[in-house]
C-alpha positions, -999 to 999 in steps of 0.1 A, spaced: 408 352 432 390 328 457 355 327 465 342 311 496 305 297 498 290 289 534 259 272 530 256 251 490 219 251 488 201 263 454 211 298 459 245 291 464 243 268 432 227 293 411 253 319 421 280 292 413 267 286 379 266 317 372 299 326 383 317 298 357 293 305 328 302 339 329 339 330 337 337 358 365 357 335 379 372 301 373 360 265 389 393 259 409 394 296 425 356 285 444 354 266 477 321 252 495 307 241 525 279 232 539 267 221 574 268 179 573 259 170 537 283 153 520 262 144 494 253 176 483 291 187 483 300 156 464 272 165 437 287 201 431 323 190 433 311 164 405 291 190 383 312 220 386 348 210 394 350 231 426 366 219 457 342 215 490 358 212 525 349 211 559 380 225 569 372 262 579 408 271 574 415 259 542 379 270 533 388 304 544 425 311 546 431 343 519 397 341 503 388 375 487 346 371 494 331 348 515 289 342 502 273 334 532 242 314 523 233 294 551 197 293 567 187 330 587 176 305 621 216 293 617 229 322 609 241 334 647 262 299 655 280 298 622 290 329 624 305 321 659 320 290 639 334 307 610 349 340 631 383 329 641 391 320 605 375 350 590 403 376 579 399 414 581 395 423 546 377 396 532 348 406 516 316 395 539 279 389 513 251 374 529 224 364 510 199 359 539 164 375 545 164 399 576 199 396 590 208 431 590 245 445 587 248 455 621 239 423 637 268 410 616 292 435 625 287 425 663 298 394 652 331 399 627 362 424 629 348 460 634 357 468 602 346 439 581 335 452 547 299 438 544 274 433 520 237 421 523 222 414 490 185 402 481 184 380 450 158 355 440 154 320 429 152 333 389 191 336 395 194 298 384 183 306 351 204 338 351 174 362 361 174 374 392 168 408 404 187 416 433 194 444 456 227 449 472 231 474 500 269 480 518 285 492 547 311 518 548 339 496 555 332 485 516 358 496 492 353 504 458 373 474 441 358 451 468 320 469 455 323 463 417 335 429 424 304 422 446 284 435 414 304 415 387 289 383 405 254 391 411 254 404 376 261 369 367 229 358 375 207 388 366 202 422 370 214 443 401 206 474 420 225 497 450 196 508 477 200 512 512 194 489 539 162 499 551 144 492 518 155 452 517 125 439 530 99 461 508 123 445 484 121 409 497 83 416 493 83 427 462 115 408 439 126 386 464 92 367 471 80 377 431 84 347 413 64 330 440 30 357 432 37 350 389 37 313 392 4 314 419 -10 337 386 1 307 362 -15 283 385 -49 296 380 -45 305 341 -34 265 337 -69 255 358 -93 281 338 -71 266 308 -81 226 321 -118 237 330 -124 246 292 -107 217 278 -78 229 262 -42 208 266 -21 216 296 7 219 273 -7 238 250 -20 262 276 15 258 292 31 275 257 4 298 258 7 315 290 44 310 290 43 330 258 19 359 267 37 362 304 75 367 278 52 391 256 37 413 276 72 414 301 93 425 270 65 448 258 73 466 295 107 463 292 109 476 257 84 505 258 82 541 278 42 532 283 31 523 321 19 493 329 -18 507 331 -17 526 299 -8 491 280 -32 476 299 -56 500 285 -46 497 254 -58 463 251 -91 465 272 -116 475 238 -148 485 254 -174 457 252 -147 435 245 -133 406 255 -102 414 281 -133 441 293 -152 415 305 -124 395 322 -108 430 338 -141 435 355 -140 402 372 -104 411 385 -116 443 398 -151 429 412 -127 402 431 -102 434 444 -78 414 425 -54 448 421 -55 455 462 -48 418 470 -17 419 454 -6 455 470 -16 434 503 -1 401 490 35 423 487 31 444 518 23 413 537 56 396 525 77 424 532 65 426 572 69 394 574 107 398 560 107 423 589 90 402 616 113 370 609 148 397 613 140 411 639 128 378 656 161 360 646 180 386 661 166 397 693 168 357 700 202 356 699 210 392 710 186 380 743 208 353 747 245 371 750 
């Protein structure tokens, strides 16, 4: 097998080391590119014993999956670049925010199998959630193996296209609403004097409790949340703040916000380019 990365940012990393740790695959089998830093390739040929090349042929020449993990902005003039070398049944993933499949299959062989899939930046500890979504040129070999490496870094999930950027909103941008939450817990922890790393263990701890209590139990999120709320009591009193503050209806705004912009930023990407042909 052979797996081709365009783009070696910390996606691309994450999905490397998780591809080796896992032994989906082995270090030798994955090639990398990027657009001009050598530094960067010389870093993850050091670290993971891959080989990086700037040579699109030899980067691409009988590679079974290309990961396409390059900036959205770039995405129409490498794809322009890379074409020529790009065979017919090699497995096309991209990893970008709001390039949709169609505006990559004006751009590759008509019947490139293609893959868009959504994961997020908890895949470099192995925790990502990501959505995958395919179009019908896919086959059924060339989908489990798509699965097989975004398993390596987390969990995954099939949806269709049209739900990626509630899902962008939602998983994609996530990690960035839990540590905004930890942010303030570490400042209401610093304005009543305890440590910062004992508050750090704390919250750390509750966030790991309360996300395998949801994980492990058939309760809704509310119900738990009710059963820890005593009346008069303690996590009352701080509830009431969150719901005096609209705490609840800023996130459902904070998500829903995310996910038009994931919209906004496709369709603007595209229509430039498509404007432009």
């Amino acid at each position: 097998m052979k797996i081709s990365f365009i783009g070696a940012g910390n996606m691309a990393e994450a999905i490397i080391t998780g591809l080796i740790e896992k032994e989906i695959c082995q270090n030798d089998q994955i090639y990398v590119t990027n657009r001009n830093n050598k530094e960067k390739m010389e870093e993850l040929e050091h670290r993971h014993g891959l080989h990086t090349t700037y040579n699109m042929k030899e980067l691409l020449q009988s590679t079974d999956i290309i990961i396409f993990a390059v900036k959205p902005k770039d995405a129409d003039a490498v794809l322009q670049k890379i074409f020529p070398y790009i065979e017919k049944n090699t497995v096309f993933v991209s990893v970008l925010a709001g390039i949709s499949i169609h505006f990559m299959e004006e751009r590759l062989h008509k019947k490139s199998p293609i893959v868009r899939a959504m994961p997020n930046t908890s895949a470099s500890v192995g925790k990502s959630a990501t959505a995958i979504t395919f179009n019908q040129n896919v086959t059924l070999k060339q989908k489990q193996l798509t699965l097989d490496i975004f398993s390596a870094i987390g969990m995954t999930a099939v949806v269709e296209e049209t739900q990626l950027d509630a899902i962008t909103g939602l998983a994609g941008s996530g990690p960035a609403y839990i540590y905004y939450l930890v942010e303030a817990m570490e400042q209401s922890a610093k304005d009543m004097g305890l440590e910062a790393e004992l508050a750090k263990q704390l919250i750390l701890q509750t966030l790991s409790g309360a996300t395998e209590m949801l994980m492990s139990s058939d309760k809704e999120a509310a119900e738990l949340r009710r059963e820890v709320t005593s009346p008069g009591g303690t996590t009352e009193a701080g509830i009431t703040i969150l719901q005096q503050r609209a705490v609840k209806e800023a996130v459902i705004e904070c998500v829903k916000t995310a996910a038009k912009q994931s919209e906004k930023l496709g369709f603007s990407h595209e229509s430039q380019h498509i404007n432009s042909l």
